[in-house]
C-alpha positions as CSV (number, residue, x, y, z in Angstrom):
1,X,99.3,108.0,71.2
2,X,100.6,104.8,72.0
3,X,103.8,106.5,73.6
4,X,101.7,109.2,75.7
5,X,99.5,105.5,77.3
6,X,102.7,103.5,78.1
7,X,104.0,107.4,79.8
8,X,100.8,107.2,82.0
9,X,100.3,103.3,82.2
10,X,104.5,103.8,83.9
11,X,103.4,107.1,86.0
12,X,100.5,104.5,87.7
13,X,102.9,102.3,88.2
14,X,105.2,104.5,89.9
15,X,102.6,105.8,92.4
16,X,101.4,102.2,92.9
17,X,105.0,101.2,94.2
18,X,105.1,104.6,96.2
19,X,101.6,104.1,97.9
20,X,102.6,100.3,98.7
21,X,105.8,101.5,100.2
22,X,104.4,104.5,102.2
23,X,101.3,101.9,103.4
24,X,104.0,99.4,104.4
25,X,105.4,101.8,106.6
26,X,102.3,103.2,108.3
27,X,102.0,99.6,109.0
28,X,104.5,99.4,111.0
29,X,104.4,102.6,112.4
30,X,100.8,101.4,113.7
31,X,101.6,97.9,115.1
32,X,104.7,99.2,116.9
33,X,102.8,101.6,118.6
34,X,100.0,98.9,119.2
35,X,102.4,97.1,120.9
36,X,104.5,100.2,122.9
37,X,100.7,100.8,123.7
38,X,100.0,97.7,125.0
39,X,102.6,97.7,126.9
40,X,102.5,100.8,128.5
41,X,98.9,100.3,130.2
42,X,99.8,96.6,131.0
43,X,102.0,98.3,133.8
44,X,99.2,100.6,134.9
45,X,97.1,99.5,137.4
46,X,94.4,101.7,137.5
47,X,93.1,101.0,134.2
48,X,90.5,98.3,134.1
49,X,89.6,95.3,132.1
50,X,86.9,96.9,130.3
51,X,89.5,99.9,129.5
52,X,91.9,97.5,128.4
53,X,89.0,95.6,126.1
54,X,87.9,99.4,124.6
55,X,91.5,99.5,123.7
56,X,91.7,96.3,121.9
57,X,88.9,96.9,120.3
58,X,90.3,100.1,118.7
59,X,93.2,98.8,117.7
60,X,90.9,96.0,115.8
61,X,88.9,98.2,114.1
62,X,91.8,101.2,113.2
63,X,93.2,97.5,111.7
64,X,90.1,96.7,110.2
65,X,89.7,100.0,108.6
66,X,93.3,100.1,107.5
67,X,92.5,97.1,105.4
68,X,89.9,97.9,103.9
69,X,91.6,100.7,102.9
70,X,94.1,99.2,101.2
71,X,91.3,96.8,99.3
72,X,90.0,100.4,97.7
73,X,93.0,101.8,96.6
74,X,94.2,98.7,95.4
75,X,90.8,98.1,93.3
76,X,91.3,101.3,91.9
77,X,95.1,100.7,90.9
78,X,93.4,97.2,89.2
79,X,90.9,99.3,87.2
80,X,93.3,101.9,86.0
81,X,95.7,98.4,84.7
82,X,92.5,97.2,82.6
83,X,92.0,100.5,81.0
84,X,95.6,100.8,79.9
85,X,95.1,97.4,78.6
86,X,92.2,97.8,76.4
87,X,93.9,100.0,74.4
């Protein structure tokens, strides 16, 4: 029995690392296109403050969402750890 919780205990582990790794790379996938973005409609001159604000603003809450994201999973990745240790 032991065996069979330190088999799952290492499998959690493994798709902890693989889901940091993979979210570390969306992040960057995201804030370079924030800033290729960014950078793009700076050069356009027909789009507006308030477009530009709307913008922002998306890019703070996609942010804010991907955070809070992250807090979840990473909860449930805490939870699963005290259950292996209890045993």
């Amino acid at each position: 029995m032991e065996t069979t919780a330190k088999a799952a205990k290492q499998m959690v582990g493994f798709q902890k690392t693989v889901f940091e790794n993979s979210f570390n790379t969306m992040n960057v996938v995201q804030d370079q296109t924030e800033n290729m973005l960014n950078n793009f409609i700076g050069k356009m001159p027909w789009v507006t403050e308030d477009g530009k604000k709307q913008i922002d603003e998306t890019f703070a809450y996609t942010k804010k969402f991907r955070n809070d994201f992250k807090k979840a999973i990473d909860e449930g990745y805490t939870q699963f750890e005290k259950i292996f240790d209890q045993k």
